[in-house]
C-alpha positions, 0 to 999 in steps of 0.5 A: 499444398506442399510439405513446407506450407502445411509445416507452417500451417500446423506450426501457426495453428499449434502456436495460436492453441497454445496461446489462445487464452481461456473463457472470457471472465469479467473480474470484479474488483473494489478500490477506495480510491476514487477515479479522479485520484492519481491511484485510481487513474493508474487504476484505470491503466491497470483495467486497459492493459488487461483488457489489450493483453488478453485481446479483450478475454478478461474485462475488469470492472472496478468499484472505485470510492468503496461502492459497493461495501465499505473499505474494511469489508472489501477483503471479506466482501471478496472472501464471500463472492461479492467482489472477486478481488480487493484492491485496498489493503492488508492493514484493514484486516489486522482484526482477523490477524494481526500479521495483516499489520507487517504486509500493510504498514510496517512502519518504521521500516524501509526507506523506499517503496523500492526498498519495501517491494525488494523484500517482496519480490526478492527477500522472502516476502511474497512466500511469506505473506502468500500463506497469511492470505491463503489462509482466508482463501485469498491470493496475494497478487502484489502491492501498490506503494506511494511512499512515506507518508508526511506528519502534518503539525501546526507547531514545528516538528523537528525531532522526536523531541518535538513528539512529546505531547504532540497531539495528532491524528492516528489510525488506529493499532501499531502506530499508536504504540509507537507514537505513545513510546515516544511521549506524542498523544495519539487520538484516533479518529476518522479521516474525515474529522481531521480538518474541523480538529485541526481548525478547532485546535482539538489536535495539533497535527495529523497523520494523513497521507504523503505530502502531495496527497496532503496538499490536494486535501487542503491540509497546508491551508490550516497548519504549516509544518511537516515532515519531509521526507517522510519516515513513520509510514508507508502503506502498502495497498494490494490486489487480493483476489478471491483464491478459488477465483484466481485457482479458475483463471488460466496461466496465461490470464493470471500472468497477464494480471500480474504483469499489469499489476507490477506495470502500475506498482512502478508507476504509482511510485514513480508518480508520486516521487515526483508529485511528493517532489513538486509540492515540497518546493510549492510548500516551501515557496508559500511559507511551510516549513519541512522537516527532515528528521536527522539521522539520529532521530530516525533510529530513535524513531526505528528503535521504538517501532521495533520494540512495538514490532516484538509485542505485535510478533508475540500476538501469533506464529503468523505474525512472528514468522514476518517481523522477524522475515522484515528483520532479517532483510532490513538487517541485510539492508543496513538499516537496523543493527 
């Protein structure tokens, strides 16, 4: 063998031990999104990119429609081995701090997903929110965003004005205190109580999902209003892996991870900006009436949230650390004064 070939031998050899990923590992993970939803087939891209980027070292195996625990005890079912990863989010985790709220639904703040995950990626927000999670030894690896969510009414909802007395459904925490500032009558209540509530007038509308998503539920079939676009609310779901977890995986698996994470971020939003699109001009051809709030009404709306935001900033230094985080870039967005 000649000098030239063994140089291009050790070169190879060099190069495929510095590529050679660690052992196989299989990750378990759990989602509440069930495989037929569009975030659960995105899901299931999620789990094929991995497996071609690392050649088959590391499998996934996903515990969709909350399978093994349910939704609000995935993160602590990860924090204590049972699952390694959540693949829900942080809202479900403002009992164990309530900062969980301002990396899971800010509410009243940006516009866009795009907006949202600028702040993660390029604002300070993924330092930020990085120590809150490993705090409980876990790792943020990133978020998935879907969009603003639709207010869903059987009476019009043109402004805030329309708010007052508005009975509707809510999830529980931040949002309430906003909608009660503003003269609505939020009513907590499970997701799955939402329809007969509807169909028996116990409220006049609902907070459940983005447009798109509202339709496939089959809400437009009992009420025939709602905002558009939307405004109040948008959920940032996450993987979160069990931090002594991630800490065992090598540089170049935890990369690839990240990587196909960013990968299905940009396509859920992608997804459901245009499915939000679709249903609205369906929903106007079949009668639904949609609002999009003015300008004016929004910054009331925006106001209220930001008054909600200081008492929940007051709770800890935690959270106090990301609302005013969330301030300073929303200021540098043009969106609050």
């Amino acid at each position: 063998m000649n000098l030239k070939s063994f140089t291009m031998l050790a070169g190879a050899a060099t190069l495929m031990a510095t590529t050679a990923l660690a052992d196989p590992v299989t990750l378990r993970i759990q989602t509440h999104y069930a495989t037929e939803h569009p975030t659960g087939q995105r899901l299931a891209e999620f789990i094929d990119d991995v497996s071609v980027m690392s050649g088959g070292d590391i499998t996934i195996e996903m515990f969709y429609s909350s399978s093994v625990v349910a939704t609000v005890e995935t993160f602590d079912a990860a924090i204590n081995g049972i699952v390694d990863c959540d693949a829900t989010g942080g809202a479900y985790q403002t009992g164990k701090n309530p900062a969980f709220q301002f990396v899971g639904d800010i509410m009243g703040g940006y516009d866009t997903a795009w907006q949202q995950y600028s702040w993660l990626y390029h604002g300070g927000g993924y330092d930020a929110a990085q120590e809150l999670y490993n705090e409980q030894n876990m790792q943020l690896i990133g978020w998935a965003i879907y969009g603003q969510e639709s207010l869903s009414s059987s009476k019009p909802i043109a402004g805030f004005e329309d708010l007052k007395g508005w009975k509707f459904r809510s999830p529980p925490g931040l949002e309430t205190e906003i909608f009660e500032e503003l003269g609505a009558s939020p009513i907590v209540m499970d997701f799955t109580e939402i329809f007969t509530a509807l169909e028996t007038g116990i409220i006049d509308g609902a907070d459940a999902s983005g447009l798109a998503n509202n339709v496939g539920l089959g809400i437009y079939d009992i009420v025939k209003h709602a905002t558009y676009p939307g405004f109040h609310s948008m959920p940032s779901d996450h993987l979160a892996c069990n931090l002594d977890v991630w800490n065992g995986l090598s540089e170049q698996q935890r990369r690839i991870i990240d990587t196909a994470w960013q990968k299905l971020a940009f396509q859920i939003a992608l997804f459901n900006e245009k499915a939000n699109t679709e249903a609205a001009a369906e929903l106007q051809a079949q009668g639904v009436t949609l609002y999009d709030w003015s300008p004016e009404d929004r910054a009331t709306f925006r106001k209220a949230a930001q008054a909600a935001w200081e008492g929940w900033a007051d709770k800890n230094e935690e959270t106090r650390a990301l609302v005013e985080s969330h301030k300073a870039y929303l200021t540098q967005l043009g969106l609050i004064d």
